[in-house]
N, C-alpha and C positions, 0 to 999 in steps of 0.2 A: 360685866361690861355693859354701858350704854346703849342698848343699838335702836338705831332711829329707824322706822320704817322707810326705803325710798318712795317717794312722791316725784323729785324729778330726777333726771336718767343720772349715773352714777358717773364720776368721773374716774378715767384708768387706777385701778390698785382700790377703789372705796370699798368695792364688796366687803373685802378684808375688817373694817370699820362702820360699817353700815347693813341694815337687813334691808335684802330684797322685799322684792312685792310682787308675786305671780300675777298679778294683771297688768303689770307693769313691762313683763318678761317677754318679749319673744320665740314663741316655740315655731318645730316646724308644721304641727300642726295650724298656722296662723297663716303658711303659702296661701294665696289666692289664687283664683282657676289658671290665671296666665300663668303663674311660676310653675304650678302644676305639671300644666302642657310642655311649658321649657322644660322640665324636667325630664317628662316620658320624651319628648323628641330628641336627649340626649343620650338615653339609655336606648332608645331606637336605631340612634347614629352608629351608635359602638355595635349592636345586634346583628344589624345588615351592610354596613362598611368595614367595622375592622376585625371584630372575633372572627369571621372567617376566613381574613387573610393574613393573621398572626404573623402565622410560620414565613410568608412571604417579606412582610415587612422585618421582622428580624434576622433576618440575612440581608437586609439593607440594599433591597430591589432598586437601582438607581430610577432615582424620579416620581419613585412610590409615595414617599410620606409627602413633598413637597402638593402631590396631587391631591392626597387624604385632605389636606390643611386648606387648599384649595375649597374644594368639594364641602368641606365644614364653613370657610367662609360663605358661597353660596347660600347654604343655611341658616347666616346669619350668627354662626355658634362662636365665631369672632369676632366680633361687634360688639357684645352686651352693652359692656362696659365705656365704648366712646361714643361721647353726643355726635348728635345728629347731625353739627357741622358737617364733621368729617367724616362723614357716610358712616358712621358707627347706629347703632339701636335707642343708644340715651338711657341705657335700663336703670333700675335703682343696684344697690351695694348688693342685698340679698338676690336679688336675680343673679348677679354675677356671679355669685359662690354658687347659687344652685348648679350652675354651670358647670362650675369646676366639680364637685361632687359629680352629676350625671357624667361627666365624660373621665373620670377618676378611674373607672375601672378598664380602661383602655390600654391597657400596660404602656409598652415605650412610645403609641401614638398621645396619651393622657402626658408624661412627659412634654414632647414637641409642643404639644398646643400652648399648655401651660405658660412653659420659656417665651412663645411666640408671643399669646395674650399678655403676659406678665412681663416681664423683665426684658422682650424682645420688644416691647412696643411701648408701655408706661414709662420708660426716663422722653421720651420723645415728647409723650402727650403732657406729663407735666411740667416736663421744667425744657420743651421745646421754645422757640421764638416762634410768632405765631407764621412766620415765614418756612420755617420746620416743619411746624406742625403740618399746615396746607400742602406740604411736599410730600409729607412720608405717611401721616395717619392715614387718609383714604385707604392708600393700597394697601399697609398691613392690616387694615380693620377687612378688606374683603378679602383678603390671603392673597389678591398677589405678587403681594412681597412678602417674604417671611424674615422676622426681627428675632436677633439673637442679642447677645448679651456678654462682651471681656471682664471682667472683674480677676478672678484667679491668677494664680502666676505660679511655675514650677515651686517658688520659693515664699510665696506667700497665699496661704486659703484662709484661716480664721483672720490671721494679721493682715486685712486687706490693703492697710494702710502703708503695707510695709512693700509694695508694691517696686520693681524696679523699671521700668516700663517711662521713657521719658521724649518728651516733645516739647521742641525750637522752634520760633518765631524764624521763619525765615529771611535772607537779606531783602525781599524786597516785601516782606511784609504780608503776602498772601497766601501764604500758606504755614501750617505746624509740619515739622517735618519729625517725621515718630517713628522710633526705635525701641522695640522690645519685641516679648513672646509671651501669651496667654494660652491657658491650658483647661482640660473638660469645657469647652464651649458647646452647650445643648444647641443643636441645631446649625450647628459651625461651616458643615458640611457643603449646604445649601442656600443657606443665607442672602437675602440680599443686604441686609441694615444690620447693621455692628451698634451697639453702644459699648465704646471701650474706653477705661482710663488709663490716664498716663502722668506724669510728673511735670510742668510746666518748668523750666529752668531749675529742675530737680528736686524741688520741695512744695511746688504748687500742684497738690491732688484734682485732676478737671478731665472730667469726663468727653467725649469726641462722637461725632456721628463719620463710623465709618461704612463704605458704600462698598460691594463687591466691584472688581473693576480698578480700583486709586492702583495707583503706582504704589510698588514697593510693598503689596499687603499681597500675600501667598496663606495658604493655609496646610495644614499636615495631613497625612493618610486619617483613619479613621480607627476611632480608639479597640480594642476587644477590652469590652469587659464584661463584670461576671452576670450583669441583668441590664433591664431596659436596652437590649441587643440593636435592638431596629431604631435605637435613639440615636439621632448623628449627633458625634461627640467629639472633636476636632482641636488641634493647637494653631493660633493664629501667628503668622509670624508679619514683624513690622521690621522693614527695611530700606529707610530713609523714605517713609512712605507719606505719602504729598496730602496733609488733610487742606481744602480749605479751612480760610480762617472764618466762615461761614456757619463750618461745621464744631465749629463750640459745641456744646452742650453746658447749659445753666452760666455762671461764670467762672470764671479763671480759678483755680482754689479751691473753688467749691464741689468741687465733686463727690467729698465724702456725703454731702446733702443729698443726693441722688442715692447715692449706692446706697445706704443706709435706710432712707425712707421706702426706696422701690421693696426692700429685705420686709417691710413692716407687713405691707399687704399679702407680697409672696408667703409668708409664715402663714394669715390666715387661710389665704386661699389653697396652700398645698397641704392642710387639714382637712380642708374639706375634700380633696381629690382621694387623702387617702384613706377618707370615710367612705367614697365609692367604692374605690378600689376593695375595702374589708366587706362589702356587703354584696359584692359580686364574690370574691373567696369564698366566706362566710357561704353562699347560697352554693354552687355550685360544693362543697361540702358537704351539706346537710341532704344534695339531692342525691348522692354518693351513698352517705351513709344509709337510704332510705332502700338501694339498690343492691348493695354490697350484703351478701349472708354469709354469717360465720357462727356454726352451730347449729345451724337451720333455722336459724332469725336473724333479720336485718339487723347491721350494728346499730342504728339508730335507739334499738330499743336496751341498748346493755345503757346502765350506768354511768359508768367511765366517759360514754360517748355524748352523753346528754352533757353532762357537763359541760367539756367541752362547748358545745353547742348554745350551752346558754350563756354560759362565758362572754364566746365573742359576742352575740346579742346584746348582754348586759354592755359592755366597754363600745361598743357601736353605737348603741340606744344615749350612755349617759354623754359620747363625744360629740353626739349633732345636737345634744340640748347644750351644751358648752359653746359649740361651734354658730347655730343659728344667735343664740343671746347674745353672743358677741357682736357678730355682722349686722344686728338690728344696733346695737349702741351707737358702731360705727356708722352706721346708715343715719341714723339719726343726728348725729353730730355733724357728719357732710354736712345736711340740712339746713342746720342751726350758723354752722359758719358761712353757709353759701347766703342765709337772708341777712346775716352781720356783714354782707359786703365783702366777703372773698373771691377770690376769683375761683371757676373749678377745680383747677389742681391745687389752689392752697384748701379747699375745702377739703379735699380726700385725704391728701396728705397730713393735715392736720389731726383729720378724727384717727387715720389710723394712727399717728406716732401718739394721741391720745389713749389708745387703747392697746399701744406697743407691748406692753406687759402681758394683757391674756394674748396677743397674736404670738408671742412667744411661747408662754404655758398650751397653746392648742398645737402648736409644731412639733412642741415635743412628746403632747398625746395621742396627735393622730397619728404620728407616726409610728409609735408604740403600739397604738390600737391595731394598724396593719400587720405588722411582724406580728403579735402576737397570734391573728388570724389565721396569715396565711403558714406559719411555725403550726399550730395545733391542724390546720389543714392539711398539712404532709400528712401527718398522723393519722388522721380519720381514714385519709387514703393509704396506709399504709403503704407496703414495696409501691405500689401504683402512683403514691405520692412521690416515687421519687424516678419514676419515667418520664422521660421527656414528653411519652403519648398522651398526660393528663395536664391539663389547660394550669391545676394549684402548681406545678414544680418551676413552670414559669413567673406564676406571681408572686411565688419565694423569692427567684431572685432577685425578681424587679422593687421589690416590699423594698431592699437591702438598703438602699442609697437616699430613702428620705431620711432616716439618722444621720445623714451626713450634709446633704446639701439644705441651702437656703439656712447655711447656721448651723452646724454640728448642734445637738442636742445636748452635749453640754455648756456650748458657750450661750444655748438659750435658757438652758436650767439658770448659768450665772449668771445671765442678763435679766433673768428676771426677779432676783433680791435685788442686785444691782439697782435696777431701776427703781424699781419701791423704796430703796433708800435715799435715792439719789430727793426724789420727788420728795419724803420726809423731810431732808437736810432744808431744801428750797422754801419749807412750808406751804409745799403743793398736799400734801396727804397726812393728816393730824396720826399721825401713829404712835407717837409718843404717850398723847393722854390717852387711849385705852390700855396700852402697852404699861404705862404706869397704874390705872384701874384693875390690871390684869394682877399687876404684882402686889397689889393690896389686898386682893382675892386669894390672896395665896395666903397673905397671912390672917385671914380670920375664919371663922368658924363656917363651917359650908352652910349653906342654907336648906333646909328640907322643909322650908313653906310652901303652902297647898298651892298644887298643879294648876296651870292655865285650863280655859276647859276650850273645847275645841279640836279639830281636826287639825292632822300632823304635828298635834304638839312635842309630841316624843322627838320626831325629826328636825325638828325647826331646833329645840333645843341643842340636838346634837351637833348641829352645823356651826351654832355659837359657840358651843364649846371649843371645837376643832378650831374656829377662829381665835378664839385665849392661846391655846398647844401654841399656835401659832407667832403670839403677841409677845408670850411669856420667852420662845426660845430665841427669836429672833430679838427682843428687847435683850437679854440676859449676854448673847452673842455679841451686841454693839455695844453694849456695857464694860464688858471683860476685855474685847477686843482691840473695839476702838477701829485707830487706822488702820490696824493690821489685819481687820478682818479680810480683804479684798484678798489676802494671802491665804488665807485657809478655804480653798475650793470645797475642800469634805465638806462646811459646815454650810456654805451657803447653798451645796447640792440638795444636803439636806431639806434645806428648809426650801429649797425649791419645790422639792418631790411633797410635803405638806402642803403648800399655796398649791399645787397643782389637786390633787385630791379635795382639796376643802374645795377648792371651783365648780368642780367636779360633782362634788358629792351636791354644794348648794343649788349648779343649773336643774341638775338631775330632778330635786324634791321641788324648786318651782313648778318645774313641767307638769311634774306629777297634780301641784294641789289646782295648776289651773286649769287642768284637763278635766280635775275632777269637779269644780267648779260648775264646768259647763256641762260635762256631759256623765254625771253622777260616779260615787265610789266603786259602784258593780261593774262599770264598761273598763275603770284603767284596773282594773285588780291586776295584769301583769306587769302595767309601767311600774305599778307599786311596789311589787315583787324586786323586780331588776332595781329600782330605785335603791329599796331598803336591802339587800345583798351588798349594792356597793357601799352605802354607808357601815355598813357591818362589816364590811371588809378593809376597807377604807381607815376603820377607827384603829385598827392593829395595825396598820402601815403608819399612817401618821404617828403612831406612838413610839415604835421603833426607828423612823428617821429623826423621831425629838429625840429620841434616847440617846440617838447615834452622836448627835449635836453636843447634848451637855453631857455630855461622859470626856469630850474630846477639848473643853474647855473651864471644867466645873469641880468641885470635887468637895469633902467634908460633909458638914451641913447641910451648907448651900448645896449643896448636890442633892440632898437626900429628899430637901424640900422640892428643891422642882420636880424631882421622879414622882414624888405625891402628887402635884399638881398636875402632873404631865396624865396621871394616868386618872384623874379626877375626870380631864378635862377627856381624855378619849375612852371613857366609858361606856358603854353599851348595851343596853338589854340583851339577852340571850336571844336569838332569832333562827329557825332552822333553814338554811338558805340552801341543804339538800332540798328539799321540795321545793321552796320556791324555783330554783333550777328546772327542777321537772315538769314545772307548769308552763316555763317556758319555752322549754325544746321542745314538750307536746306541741304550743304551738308554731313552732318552727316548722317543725314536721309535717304538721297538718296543710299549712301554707305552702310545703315544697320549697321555704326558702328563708330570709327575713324579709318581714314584707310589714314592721311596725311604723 
């Protein structure tokens, strides 16, 4: 295959078809002192506001969290993201995820804020009138008002569309008069601003700004569930309940515009909270195992436990080089649409539903990346990991629920072939002609001409290959399938779970070669480690979810050639990634935490 070095920034799903460029790449090595400072004042906030009032907040202290939220406004830690009009910071895209990351490991306060920033305030600031906007931005940007968010319904969560929730033009024209009930409302509790949809004369989907207070809006007791405890979680009920016609939101119909693009951001930004979230677990583990003696030596020093430890390391390490890459594309596309004469929310909106594809593939790895963390964190703690007394048995449960919200993680695994097809079909993303490149590679004789010369050659290679795996199953699937592909979830799971890996594997080996770049091969020798681990690990995943693909569509022949191809293409030199492991929980250990 092809692949062109990028020169200018790539557009959603290219990676797939095109090779990066490490100075091109935004790592988080690349923060400047400000973000910096943002950062540690985030993890400051969580240290001396809320870790030590946990236990309070999750028994749901009335008037607690609404104050935390408060108190964070004050700070400024709600703001980033809206200009300076409206008393918001003005910050850039990366400042804002830094955000969410620092305050991630917050358990069900990192929740609230999140809904608040996110989904409780953004349909207002983008697709507000600017009469809206001056109304309601200010106070939720300085917390005091706090913004939730209706979408769900008993009977519809994935199918949002399918919503039953409906609102009448009243006889004299000034009001929607709205009938329904919404369900898991974060934040629901205490709220003062609603964004809820509803049906317009039963078939027009249009979102609403509802206010604590309207006639006819009541809300339910508060939910128990199995984590994020101290999160208010509420059913909103509507009965005959008097919206102004004021309080539109975007137009008439359009609401699926809203709900869907607010989804694009939330995906990236609740990656990055639950990259905090794994690197507070993660930490607070490793200072466990450095403490805890079994045999007359700390477990830190067994085997078994290092592993572990560098595990989560490695999957936290390759998820913020995935995560920062991304939020700079996005960041820079803002940019580029805002000097082409957009307005700011078509700017934001834009670059994210641009880059909808990796906001989707990051949802469903950071969210993984957490569970996996704080899962292997019970364990380190052992019986202790599973007392309520140990700070991990809480961020087990609270880990549970990002698999589920802002998009079950399967309907984002689907979403994200989906979309790379969709964009193929449009002639938005050439996938065809490498995909056909791929399968003429397949039938001629492999090439064993002399080596590139150079640093990461080995890994650069690998990465292209993983993209062929890719070309070939996914090509071979639309081939055989057709229209009936959208029917076979197994297969596009599949090849979801490869696009995510290859992302993965390729931010990972940027970071690495522009770290090494600047600051020579001897300083990163662990990013290198964790790097090439996951590509080594990485190459047998991706091979077994190609396998899983064409075994479920293929057979004969044709079967036996692409199994050749498949395993050409995820090939691997032998690498001992017991040690490299070792070199890294050594330095886990030594730091008291993760601290790369």
């Amino acid at each position: 295959m092809e692949t062109t070095k990028q020169t200018t920034a790539l557009q959603g799903g290219e990676w797939l078809i095109k090779e990066s460029n490490p100075v091109d790449t935004f790592i988080p090595e690349d923060f400047n002192e400000e973000q910096n400072m943002v950062m540690d004042m985030c993890i400051q906030f969580l240290d001396a506001e809320i870790i030590p009032i946990i236990e309070r907040i999750d028994k749901l202290e009335p008037g607690l969290m609404p104050s935390l939220l408060q108190k964070a406004g004050e700070q400024g830690l709600l703001s980033t993201s809206f200009p300076e009009q409206y008393g918001g910071l003005g910050k850039d895209f990366i400042t804002s995820t830094i955000v969410n990351e620092g305050l991630g490991g917050g358990h069900s306060f990192s929740v609230a804020v999140a809904a608040h920033t996110g989904i409780g305030s953004l349909p207002i600031l983008y697709f507000g009138t600017e009469a809206q906007k001056q109304k309601y931005i200010p106070k939720l940007a300085s917390g005091e008002w706090k913004g939730a968010y209706g979408l769900t319904e008993p009977n519809s969560g994935s199918d949002a569309l399918g919503a039953k929730s409906i609102a009448k033009l009243s006889d004299d024209g000034k009001y929607y008069i709205l009938n329904g009930q919404k369900c898991w409302i974060t934040n629901g509790g205490f709220a003062d601003v609603y964004t809820v949809f509803a049906k317009v004369d039963g078939d027009k989907f249009t979102g609403f700004i509802i206010e604590r207070g309207f006639e006819g809006f009541t809300q339910g007791p508060e939910e128990h569930k199995m984590g994020i405890k101290g999160s208010s979680t509420v059913q909103l009920y509507f009965q005959d309940c008097k919206v102004p016609v004021e309080n539109v939101l975007g137009e008439i119909g359009k609401g699926h515009l809203i709900a869907f693009n607010i989804l694009n951001i939330g995906r990236l930004k609740l990656c990055a909270a639950a990259l905090g979230g794994s690197k507070r677990a993660a930490t607070i583990s490793i200072q466990y195992a450095k403490t805890r003696e079994q045999f007359k030596m700390p477990i830190a020093k067994f085997g078994a436990i290092r592993h572990k430890m560098a595990e989560m390391a490695i999957r936290m390490w390759v998820c913020e080089s995935a995560t920062f890459r991304t939020a700079k594309w996005i960041d820079n596309k803002e940019h580029e649409l805002l000097a082409g004469g957009k307005t700011f929310a078509e700017a934001l909106l834009g670059a994210a539903e641009e880059y909808a594809i990796e906001c989707s593939m990051l949802k469903v790895y950071g969210s993984e990346v957490l569970d996996y963390v704080v899962d292997e964190g019970v364990q380190i703690h052992g019986g202790n990991g599973f007392s309520d007394e140990y700070l991990i048995s809480k961020a087990y449960r609270d880990s549970r629920i990002n698999r589920i919200y802002e998009g079950t993680n399967e309907i984002n695994r689907l979403l994200t072939v989906d979309m790379m097809l969709k964009r193929a079909m449009k002639g938005k993303l050439d996938l065809m002609g490498p995909a056909m490149a791929v399968q003429k590679e397949l039938m001629s004789i492999p090439d064993f001409g002399s080596e590139e010369e150079g640093s990461f050659v080995k890994e650069r290679k690998y990465i292209a290959n993983f993209k062929k795996a890719i070309l070939m199953v996914a090509g071979a699937a639309v081939q055989k399938l057709m229209m009936q592909l959208d029917k076979e979830q197994e297969i596009l799971m599949n090849i979801a779970d490869m696009a995510i890996d290859v992302y993965n594997a390729e931010s990972a080996l940027l970071r690495v070669m522009k770290l090494t770049d600047t600051k020579g091969e001897a300083a990163v020798s662990l990013q290198a480690d964790m790097m090439r681990t996951y590509l080594y690990d990485a190459a047998d995943r991706i091979n077994k979810a190609g396998k899983d693909a064409l075994n479920s569509f293929s057979d004969g022949d044709e079967l036996r050639m692409m199994h050749i191809g498949l395993k050409r293409f995820t090939k691997v030199e032998p690498f001992n990634t017991k040690d490299a492991r070792r070199r890294v929980s050594d330095k886990l250990v030594a730091d008291d935490g993760y601290h790369f």
